[in-house]
C-alpha positions, 0 to 999 in steps of 0.5 A: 549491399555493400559500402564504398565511400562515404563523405561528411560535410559536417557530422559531428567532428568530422568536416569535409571528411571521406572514407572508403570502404572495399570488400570484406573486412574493413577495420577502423582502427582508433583510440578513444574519443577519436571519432569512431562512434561519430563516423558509425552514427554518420553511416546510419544516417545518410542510409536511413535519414535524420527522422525518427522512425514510427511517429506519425508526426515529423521528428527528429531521431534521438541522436540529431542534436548530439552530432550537429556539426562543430566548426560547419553550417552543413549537415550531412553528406553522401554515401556510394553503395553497391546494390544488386551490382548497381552502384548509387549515390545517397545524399542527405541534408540533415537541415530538420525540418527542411531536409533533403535527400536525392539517389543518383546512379553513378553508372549513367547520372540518372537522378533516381528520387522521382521512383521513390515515394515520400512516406507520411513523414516525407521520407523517400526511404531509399534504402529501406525500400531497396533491402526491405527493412526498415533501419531499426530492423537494421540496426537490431540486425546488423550492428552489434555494439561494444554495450552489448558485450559489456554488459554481459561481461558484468553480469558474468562477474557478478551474477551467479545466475549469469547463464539463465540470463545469457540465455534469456538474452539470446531468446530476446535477440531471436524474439526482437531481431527475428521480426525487428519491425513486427517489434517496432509496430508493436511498440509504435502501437503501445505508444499510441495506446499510451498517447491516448490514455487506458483510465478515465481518471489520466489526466494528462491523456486525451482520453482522460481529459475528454473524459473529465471533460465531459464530466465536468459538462454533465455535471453542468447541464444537471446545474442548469437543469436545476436551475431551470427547476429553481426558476418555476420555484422563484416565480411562485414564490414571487407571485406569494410574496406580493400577496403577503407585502398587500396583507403587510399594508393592511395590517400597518393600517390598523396598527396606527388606528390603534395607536391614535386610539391609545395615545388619547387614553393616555393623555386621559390617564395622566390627568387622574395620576396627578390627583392619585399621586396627589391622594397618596402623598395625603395618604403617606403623611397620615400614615407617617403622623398614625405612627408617630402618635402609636410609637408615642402612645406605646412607649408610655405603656411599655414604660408601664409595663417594665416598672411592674416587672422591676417590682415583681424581681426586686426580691431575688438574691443577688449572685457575683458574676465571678462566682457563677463562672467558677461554678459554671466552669466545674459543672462543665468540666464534671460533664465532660468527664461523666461523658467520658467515662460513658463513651470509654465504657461502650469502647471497653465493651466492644474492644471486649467483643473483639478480644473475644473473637480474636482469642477464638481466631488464634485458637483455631489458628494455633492448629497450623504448623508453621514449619509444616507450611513451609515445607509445603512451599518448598515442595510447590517449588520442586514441583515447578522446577520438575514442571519446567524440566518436563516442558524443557524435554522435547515431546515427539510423536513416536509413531510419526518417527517410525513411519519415517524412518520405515518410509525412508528405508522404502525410498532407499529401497526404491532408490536402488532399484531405480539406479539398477534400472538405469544403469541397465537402460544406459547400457541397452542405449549404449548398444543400441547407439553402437548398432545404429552406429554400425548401421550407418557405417554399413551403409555408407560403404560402398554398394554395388551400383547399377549404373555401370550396367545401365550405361553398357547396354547403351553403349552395346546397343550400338553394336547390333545395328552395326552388325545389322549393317552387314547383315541382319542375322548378325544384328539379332546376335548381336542384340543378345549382349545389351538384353542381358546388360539389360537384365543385369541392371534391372536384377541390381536396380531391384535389389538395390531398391529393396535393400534401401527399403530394408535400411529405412526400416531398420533405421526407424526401428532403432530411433524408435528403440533409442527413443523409447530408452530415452523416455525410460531414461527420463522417467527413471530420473525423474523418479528419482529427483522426485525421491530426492525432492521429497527428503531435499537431498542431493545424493544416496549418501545424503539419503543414507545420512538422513536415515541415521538423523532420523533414526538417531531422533527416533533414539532420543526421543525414546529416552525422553519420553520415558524420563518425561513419564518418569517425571510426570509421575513424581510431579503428580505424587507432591501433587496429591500429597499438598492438596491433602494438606490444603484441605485440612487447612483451606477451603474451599481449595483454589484451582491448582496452578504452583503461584496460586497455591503458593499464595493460598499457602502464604495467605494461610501464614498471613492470616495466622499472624494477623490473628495473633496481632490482633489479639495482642492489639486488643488486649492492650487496648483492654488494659488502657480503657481500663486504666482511663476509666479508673483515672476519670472516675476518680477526678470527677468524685473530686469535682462534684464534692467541690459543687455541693460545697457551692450549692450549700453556699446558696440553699441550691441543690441543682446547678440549675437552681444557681442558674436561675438565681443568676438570670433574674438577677442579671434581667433586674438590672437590666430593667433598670436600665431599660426604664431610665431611657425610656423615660428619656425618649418619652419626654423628647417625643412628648415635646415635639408632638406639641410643638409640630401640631401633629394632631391638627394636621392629621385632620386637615390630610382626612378633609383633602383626602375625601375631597379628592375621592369625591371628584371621582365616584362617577368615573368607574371606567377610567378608574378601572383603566387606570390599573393597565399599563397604557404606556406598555400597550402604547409602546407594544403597539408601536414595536407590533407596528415596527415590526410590520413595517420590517416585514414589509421591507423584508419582503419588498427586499426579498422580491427585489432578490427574487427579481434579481436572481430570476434575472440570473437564472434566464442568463444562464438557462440562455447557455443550456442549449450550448452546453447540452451541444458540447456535452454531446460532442463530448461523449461523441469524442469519447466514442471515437477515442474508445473505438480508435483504442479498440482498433489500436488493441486489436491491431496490437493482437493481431500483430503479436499474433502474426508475430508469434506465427513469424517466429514458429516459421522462423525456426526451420529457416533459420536453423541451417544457419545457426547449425552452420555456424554452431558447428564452425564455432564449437569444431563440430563438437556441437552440431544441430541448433533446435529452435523450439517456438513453442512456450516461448522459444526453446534453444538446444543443441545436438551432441553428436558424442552422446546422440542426445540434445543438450539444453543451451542452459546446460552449456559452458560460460564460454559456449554461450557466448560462441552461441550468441556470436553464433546467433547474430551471423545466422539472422544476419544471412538469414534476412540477407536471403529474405531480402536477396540482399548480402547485408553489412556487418557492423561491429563498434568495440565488441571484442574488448573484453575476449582474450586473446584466444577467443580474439583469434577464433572470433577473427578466423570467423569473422574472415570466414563470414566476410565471404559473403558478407561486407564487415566493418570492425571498429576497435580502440586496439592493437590487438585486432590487426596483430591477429589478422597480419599473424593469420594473414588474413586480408583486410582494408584498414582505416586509422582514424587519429584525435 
């Protein structure tokens, strides 16, 4: 397939613009931002269309709405190609959703539309049809864009790890590009998996929607159900609670039977309460004039009394008031100081007791040496400053060093007979590859043939049957000669046959020789990397300066372990000698450990001072009482001599006697006074008794008051009635029947609520048909939605699995020409491209210098680029044979960061693949057309201006 012509009518910047295109390379040459993107994207349309590809509904392609004309209402074009030396017309109108598009052939103007049928999306697919991929497998085949190189450019600066990605890069390319549609199905099915939804709980899929829709009508039909339940439910509670309103009434009934009969006896009762309060009002007033004749009648007597007592008294002495205080004062303070004097003489005993027990503490105490403590505290802290120079050293297992070091002295043993070994199978390799070397020089020269032979006795079997001619005794003669031509060719044949056979074997049996030293080879080494994986070292010598770190560890560790015995010793002599002098002076001894000894040593010191202190304490204190009691006594013989003076004063001889004297001259007075107002309040009572007639009343209120107890002897009844509280049992009866009323109102309102809901519960149980309907149709859904998932999956692993079987084919045909290629590239130096599709795919080459195969990952920076370049030309020939079509290649700035070397060997390639294949080269610089006029390489170049 190649491109001839293409014409815009409006795509992008370009407006009524044409470009031709001619065989072999075509380079467009332009700055930036002068089109060049735009006019390859312009390409790509009008041969593949506007839509995107993969969808089952009609959609745009991500790049429509970037490249709608500027200054035009037309979008699209036409393209002349040349297809299988026919050449057609593609045009396109990119009016979406109302595009259109028709083929022609140019050579005889047939309209050539109605052979190509339309697609789910109302695409012909012209040229997906005719060169057998579709144009996302085009573009990852045959357009390499300046991206591609740009990344790799920046990860080269700044990925160490830049092969390993180039390769896994060059692996993507062989995965994607080898089956580019396989790919685009997968991801069109990963995007229908993912329209669908994998997890219940997405709500935003359609599967997740159904699902919580179908909850959601689950959960609703179970409401219903319950509802339907909770209908049966009301409806007997109905039918109870009419029952209860028919008891209701009939209980009010009797509530107002009783309250008729109550209200009666009330009306009865407050007759009799007027003549009770009338009786007791009589009652009151007699007790009130009882009372004001016993006051009067017992004021008389107390008058009486008090006037007797005031003559028995008369006889006391009489006693000053300021006297008694004076002696009342010096008896207080005598009995103070005797209470004193007795509290100080208890203290003086126990402070005695305890200067006692504190004298024989200081004794024991005294036993202590006090320097001898200290020393003690002084060998605990060389003790602990030992101890952390103990723990400061190192502790290593001897053993476990000297099996290390006898371990690596085996390993180097081990080492350097492997080495030995292998430089012993490198050499056997070396003469191996020369023999197979020589082998094939030795049959490549020249062997005698047997055709020269073959061929003359054809051409002398002429010559019997001229001689035959004349006479056929000559004919026989001269048969003779083409016999043994004959002869001669079959001895040859045979022994050319048999020497082949020879060579085949001979060859077989030093590949199996070469192979087999390779396995030893392979072994040997990994032997050894497993040597030198064990100590993590790279080299021998990095194992024999191992071997010095361990035995120089095993040295130190020696010296440490007898300076850890020497201290360890040392430590436990100041041990045993501070334990001993602990238990002369400690019990029981605490467990050891540096501060708890330490503490117990100072708590020793402690104690010893505090005895000490406590016996000075109560020494003093012994002294003061002492002293306090001597002052007291004293002061309290001067009060008492003070008191008897007093007591001789009077005759007494008791402070008590005084006393006595004291009070009933005190109660004397005092009766005197009592008896003046009595006297007083006697006569004022006396008159008004006589003027009030209280006694006269008195008997009128006993006349009234056996009147009214006689007008109800009879009624016993309504006496005895008269103690309950008819009021409270009124009221009692009036709330009882309230409160039936309320439950009457209660349940007249409960049933209306009933009515009420149960005319609800029948409205919604109406929609529990529907809702059971949709809740079938919903798992229904679910059903579909899993079963399409499930075929969507097993197409999904059907395809990989088809895919991966693409790949394990693709290896033999698409090596030659990657081998092709790779050799062109690298000038023979490396050869055979081996596609390995097993475990992914597996890249390697063969270096004809060594006779070995060498991993891509081990190539240099620039060799796996040449590979990668090397890569895209073979699966670009490769799907030109697949499809029988010689596709275009499209290069849009990819050599921008090449110098200038690369540069010219990228371009002597690119002229060797424009051969065969259409290139169109899109570059920003100079530098491309520089090289092909400098090699003199023919090309067809395009300037595009801004």
């Amino acid at each position: 397939m190649k491109i001839k012509r293409v014409k815009f009518r409006g795509f992008g910047r370009w407006i009524n613009q044409e470009f031709e295109f001619q065989d072999g390379i075509n380079l467009i040459e332009a700055p930036n931002e002068a089109g060049k993107s735009t006019l390859l994207h312009g390409i790509y349309g009008l041969m593949f269309g506007e839509k995107k590809e993969g969808l089952k509904k009609r959609k745009e392609a991500d790049w429509y709405d970037s490249f709608k004309p500027w200054q035009s209402s037309e979008y699209g074009g036409e393209i002349d190609y040349e297809y299988q030396e026919q050449l057609f017309r593609l045009y396109r109108s990119f009016a979406f959703p109302d595009s259109q598009e028709q083929l022609v052939d140019l050579k005889t103007g047939e309209d050539l539309s109605a052979l190509y049928t339309m697609n789910k999306q109302k695409d012909r697919q012209f040229v997906e049809k005719q060169i057998g991929l579709s144009g996302e497998a085009y573009r990852r085949v045959g357009i390499f864009t300046s991206g591609m190189w740009t990344q790799i450019s920046k990860r080269k600066e700044e990925d160490h790890s830049f092969h390993q990605k180039m390769v896994e890069r060059m692996t993507k390319l062989l995965k994607n590009g080898a089956n580019p549609d396989g790919f685009s199905a997968l991801e069109s099915l990963d995007q229908q998996l993912e329209a669908i939804g994998k997890s219940e709980y997405a709500r935003h899929k359609p599967y997740g929607v159904e699902c919580e829709r179908e909850r959601t009508l689950k959960q609703e039909v179970i409401t219903l159900q319950e509802v339907r339940h909770q209908l049966q439910i009301n409806y007997e509670q109905r039918s109870d609670i009419t029952k209860q309103i028919e008891v209701s009434q009939h209980q009010i009934r009797e509530c107002l039977h009783q309250i008729e009969q109550i209200k009666q006896k009330v009306a009865d009762l407050r007759e009799l309460e007027v003549d009770v309060q009338q009786l007791e009002y009589l009652y009151k007033s007699k007790a009130q004039l009882e009372q004001r004749l016993d006051q009067w009648r017992l004021l008389e007597q107390q008058i009486l009394d008090w006037r007797r007592e005031q003559q028995e008294v008369a006889a006391t002495r009489e006693i000053s008031t300021e006297f008694f205080q004076e002696v009342q004062l010096l008896y207080k303070q005598s009995e103070e100081l005797r209470k004193k004097l007795a509290q100080a003489r208890d203290e003086l005993s126990k402070v005695s007791e305890h200067l006692e027990v504190a004298r024989t503490r200081k004794e024991q105490m005294s036993s202590v040496e006090k320097d001898r403590a200290s020393i003690m505290l002084s060998k605990l802290d060389d003790f602990k400053a030992g101890d952390l120079r103990y723990q400061a050293l190192q502790y290593v297992e001897e053993e476990e060093e000297q099996q290390k070091f006898t371990q690596i002295n085996h390993d180097l043993e081990q080492l350097g007979i492997l080495q030995d070994e292998q430089n012993q199978l490198h050499e056997k390799k070396t003469i191996a590859h020369q023999e197979f070397l020589k082998m094939k020089t030795q049959h490549t020269q020249k062997k005698e043939s047997s055709v020269p032979w073959l061929l003359a006795s054809i051409v002398t079997l002429a010559i019997p049957g001229g001689f035959a001619f004349f006479h056929w005794g000559l004919g026989l003669g001269a048969l003779v000669i083409p016999l043994l031509l004959l002869w001669q060719y079959r001895r040859i044949f045979v022994q050319d046959r048999s020497r082949k056979k020879t060579e085949q074997h001979q060859k077989k049996r030093m590949q199996v020789v070469l192979e087999d030293l390779d396995h030893q080879l392979q072994e040997n080494t990994q032997q050894q990397k497993q040597i030198m994986q064990v100590w993590r070292v790279r080299s021998l010598t990095d194992l024999l300066l191992k071997r010095e770190e361990i035995q120089g560890s095993l040295n130190q560790s020696m010296v440490q372990t007898i300076e850890r015995r020497n201290l360890e010793i040392q430590l436990e002599e100041r041990k045993q000698e501070i334990e001993e002098w602990m238990k002369k002076h400690i019990r029981p001894v605490p467990e050891f450990s540096v501060s708890s000894w330490k503490e117990a040593i100072r708590n020793l010191q402690k104690q010893e001072q505090r005895a000490e202190d406590q016996y000075r304490l109560f020494q003093m204190k012994s002294e003061a009482l002492d002293r306090e009691i001597t002052e007291k006594s004293e002061e309290r013989e001067q009060i008492e001599l003070s008191l008897e003076q007093k007591y001789l004063e009077f005759g007494v001889s008791t402070f008590g006697e005084l006393e006595s004297w004291y009070e009933r001259h005190k109660h004397l007075i005092q009766l005197h006074w009592q008896i003046q107002e009595a006297e007083k309040r006697y006569e004022v009572w006396s008159k008004q008794i006589q003027e009030e007639n209280c006694l006269d009343q008195w008997k009128n209120q006993r006349v009234q008051i056996r009147e009214i107890q006689s007008k109800y002897l009879g009624e016993v009844s309504l006496l005895q009635d008269r103690y309950r509280d008819w009021e409270y049992e009124l009221a009692k009866a009036e709330e009882q029947q309230r409160d039936r009323e309320h439950v009457r109102e209660t349940q007249q309102m409960e049933l209306v609520r009933l009515d009420k809901t149960l005319e609800d519960c029948e409205e919604q149980l109406a929609r529990l048909p529907l809702v059971e309907s949709e809740w079938e149709s919903s798992k229904n859904r679910i059903l579909e939605l899993e079963e399409e998932r499930t075929i969507l999956e097993l197409a999904k692993q059907a395809l990989e699995e088809s895919s991966r079987q693409f790949q394990e084919d693709l290896s033999p045909r698409l090596t030659p020409h990657a081998s092709r290629w790779i050799r062109t590239i690298t000038q023979n130096r490396y050869q055979a491209l081996n596609i390995d599709p097993k475990e992914g795919i597996q890249l390697s080459v063969f270096v004809p210098e060594t006779g070995e195969r060498k991993s891509v990952e081990h190539l240099s920076t620039g060799t796996i680029d040449q590979m990668y370049l090397a890569l895209r030309f073979a699966l670009l020939q490769f799907y030109s044979e697949m499809t029988r079509t010689r596709l275009p290649l499209i290069l849009d700035d990819c050599f921008v960061h090449f110098d200038q070397d690369r540069l010219s060997e990228t371009l002597q390639l690119l002229h060797q693949f424009s051969q065969e294949h259409q290139v169109i080269l899109c570059t920003c610089q100079t530098r491309e057309r520089e090289l092909l006029n400098m090699y003199q390489l023919p090309h067809h170049s395009i300037t595009l201006s801004l």
